[in-house]
C-alpha positions as CSV (number, residue, x, y, z in Angstrom):
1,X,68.2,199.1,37.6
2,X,66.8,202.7,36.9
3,X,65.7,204.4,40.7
4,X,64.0,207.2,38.8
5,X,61.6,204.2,37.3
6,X,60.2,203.4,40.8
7,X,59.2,206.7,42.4
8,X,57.9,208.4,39.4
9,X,54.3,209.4,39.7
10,X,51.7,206.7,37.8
11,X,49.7,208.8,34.8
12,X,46.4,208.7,35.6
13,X,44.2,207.2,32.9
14,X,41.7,209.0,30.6
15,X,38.8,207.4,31.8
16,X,39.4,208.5,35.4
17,X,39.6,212.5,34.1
18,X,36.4,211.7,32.1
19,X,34.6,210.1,35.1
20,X,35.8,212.9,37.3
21,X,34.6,216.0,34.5
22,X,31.0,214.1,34.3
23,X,30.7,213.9,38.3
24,X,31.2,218.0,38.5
25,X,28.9,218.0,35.4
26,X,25.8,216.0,36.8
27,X,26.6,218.1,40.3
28,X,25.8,221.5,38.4
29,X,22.7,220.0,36.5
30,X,21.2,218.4,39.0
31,X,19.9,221.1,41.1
32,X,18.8,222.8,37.7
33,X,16.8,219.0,36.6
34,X,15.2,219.0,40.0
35,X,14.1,222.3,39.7
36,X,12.8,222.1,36.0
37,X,11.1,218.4,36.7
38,X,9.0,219.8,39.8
39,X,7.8,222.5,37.4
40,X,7.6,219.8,34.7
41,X,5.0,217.6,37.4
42,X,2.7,220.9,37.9
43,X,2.4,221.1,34.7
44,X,1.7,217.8,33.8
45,X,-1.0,217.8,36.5
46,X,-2.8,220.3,34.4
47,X,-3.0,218.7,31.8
48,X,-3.8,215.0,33.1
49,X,-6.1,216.1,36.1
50,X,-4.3,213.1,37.3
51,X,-1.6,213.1,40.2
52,X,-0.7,209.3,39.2
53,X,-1.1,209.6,35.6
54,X,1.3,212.7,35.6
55,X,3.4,211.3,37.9
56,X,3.6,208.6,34.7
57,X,4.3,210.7,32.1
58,X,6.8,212.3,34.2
59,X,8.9,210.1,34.9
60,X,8.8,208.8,30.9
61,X,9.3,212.0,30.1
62,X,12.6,212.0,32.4
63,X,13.7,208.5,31.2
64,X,13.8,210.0,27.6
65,X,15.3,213.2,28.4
66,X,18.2,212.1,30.4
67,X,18.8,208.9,27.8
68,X,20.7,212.0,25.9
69,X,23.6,213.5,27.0
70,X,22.7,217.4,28.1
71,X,24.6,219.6,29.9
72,X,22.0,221.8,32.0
73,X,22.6,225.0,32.8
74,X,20.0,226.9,33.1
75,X,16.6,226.1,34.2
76,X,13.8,227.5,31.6
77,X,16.0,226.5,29.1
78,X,16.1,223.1,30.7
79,X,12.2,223.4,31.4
80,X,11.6,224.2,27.4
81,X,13.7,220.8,26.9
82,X,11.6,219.1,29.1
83,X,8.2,220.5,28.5
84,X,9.2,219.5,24.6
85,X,9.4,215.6,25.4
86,X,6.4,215.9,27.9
87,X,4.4,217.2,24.5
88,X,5.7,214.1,22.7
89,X,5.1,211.7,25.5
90,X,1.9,213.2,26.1
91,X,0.7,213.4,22.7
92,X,1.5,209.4,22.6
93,X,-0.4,208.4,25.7
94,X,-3.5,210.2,25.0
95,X,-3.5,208.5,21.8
96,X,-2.8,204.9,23.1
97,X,-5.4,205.6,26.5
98,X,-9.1,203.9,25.7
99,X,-10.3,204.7,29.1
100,X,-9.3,207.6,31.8
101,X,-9.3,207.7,35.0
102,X,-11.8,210.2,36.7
103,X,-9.6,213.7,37.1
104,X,-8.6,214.8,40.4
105,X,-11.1,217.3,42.2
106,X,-9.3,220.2,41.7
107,X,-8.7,219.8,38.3
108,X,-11.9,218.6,37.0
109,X,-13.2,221.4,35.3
110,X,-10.0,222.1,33.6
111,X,-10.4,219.2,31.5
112,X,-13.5,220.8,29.7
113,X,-10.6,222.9,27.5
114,X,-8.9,220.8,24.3
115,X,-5.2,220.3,24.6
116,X,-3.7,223.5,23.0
117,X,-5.9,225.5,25.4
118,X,-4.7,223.9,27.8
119,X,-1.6,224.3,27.5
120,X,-1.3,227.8,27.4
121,X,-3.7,228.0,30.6
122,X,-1.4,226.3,32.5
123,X,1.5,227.8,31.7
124,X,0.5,231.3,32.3
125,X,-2.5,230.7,34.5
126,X,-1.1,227.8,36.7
127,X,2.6,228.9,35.8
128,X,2.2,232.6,35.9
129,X,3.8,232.8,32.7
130,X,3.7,235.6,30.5
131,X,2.0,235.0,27.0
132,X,4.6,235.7,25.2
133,X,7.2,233.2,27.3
134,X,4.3,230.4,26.8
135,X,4.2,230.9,23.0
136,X,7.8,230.5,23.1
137,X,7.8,227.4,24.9
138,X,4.9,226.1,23.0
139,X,6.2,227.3,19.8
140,X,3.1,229.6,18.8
141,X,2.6,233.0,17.3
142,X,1.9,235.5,20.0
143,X,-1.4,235.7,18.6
144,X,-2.6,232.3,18.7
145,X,-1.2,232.1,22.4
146,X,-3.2,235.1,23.1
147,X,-6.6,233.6,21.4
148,X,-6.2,230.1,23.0
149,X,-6.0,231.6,26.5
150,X,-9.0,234.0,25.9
151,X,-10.6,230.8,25.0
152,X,-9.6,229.0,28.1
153,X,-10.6,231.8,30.6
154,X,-13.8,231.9,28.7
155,X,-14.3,227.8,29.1
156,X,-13.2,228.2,32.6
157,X,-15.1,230.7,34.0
158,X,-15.0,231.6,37.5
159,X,-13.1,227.6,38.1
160,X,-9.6,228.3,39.1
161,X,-6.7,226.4,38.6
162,X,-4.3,225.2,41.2
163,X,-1.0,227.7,40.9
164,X,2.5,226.7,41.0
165,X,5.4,229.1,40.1
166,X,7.5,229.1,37.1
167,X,11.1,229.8,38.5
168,X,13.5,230.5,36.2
169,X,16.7,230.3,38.3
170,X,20.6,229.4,37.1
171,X,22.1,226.7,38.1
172,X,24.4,229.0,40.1
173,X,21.0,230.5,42.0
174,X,20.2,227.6,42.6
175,X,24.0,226.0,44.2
176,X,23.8,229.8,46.4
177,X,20.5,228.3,47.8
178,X,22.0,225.7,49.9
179,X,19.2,223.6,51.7
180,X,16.3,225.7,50.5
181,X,12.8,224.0,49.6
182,X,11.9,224.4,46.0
183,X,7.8,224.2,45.5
């Protein structure tokens, strides 16, 4: 009988090293998700005038984005992921809604814009986006961006629009911010 063969260190199986890569993995993105999402939930507010309703699409929004495997890194990249699938989700809903809700007070007058304008008004009214960042997210010209938030302002008039601020930390900003409150 071989003494070597009882004291020699067990190999540890690939699923283990797998399992221990995706726990570091989902530790780094998560602080960058939750920063993105609570972003993500302004936004949506602006576009429902509906805490509940964009508390909905939220959350079906998150189901889809986190059914595929991302690896998050930074958050307005991870917000331009995320705001992508809200469109999609968004764009379905309104389609398949026959009756609303009535809009929440503070957002009732927003919903006198169409969609696109919409859009852009939140992001760089609500957001405090730059045009040119919110036709990047929206994929549109700088142009169009431009027109369709001309056209907002003018729909809007002196009706303001609850803010919330676009942060576009790192993960890495976010990890050195230990306990901090986000929004």
């Amino acid at each position: 009988m071989d003494k070597r063969a009882k004291f020699q260190k067990p190999e540890m199986p690939d699923e283990f090293v797998d399992l221990e890569y995706d726990l570091h993995r989902v530790e780094a993105s998560r602080g960058v998700l939750e920063i993105a999402v609570r972003q993500l939930r302004a936004f949506a507010r602006c576009m429902t005038a509906s805490k509940s309703e964009a508390d909905e699409l939220v959350e079906d929004t998150l189901m889809l984005f986190l059914a595929e495997d991302r690896v998050l890194r930074e958050c307005d990249t991870c917000f331009a992921e995320l705001l992508e699938v809200f469109r999609r989700v968004h764009g379905r809903t309104v389609l398949i809604q026959a009756s609303r809700g009535a809009p929440d007070k503070e957002y009732a007058g927003f919903m006198q814009i169409a969609l696109p304008e919409r859009e852009v008004a939140a992001l760089v009214i609500g957001g405090g986006m730059m045009p040119a960042q919110a036709a990047e997210l929206l994929k549109l010209s700088p142009t169009q961006t431009e027109a369709l938030l001309e056209t907002a302002r003018r729909k809007l008039g002196p009706t303001s629009l609850p803010e919330w601020p676009f942060l576009p930390a790192s993960a890495s900003e976010y990890l050195l911010n230990e306990g901090g409150n986000i929004g």
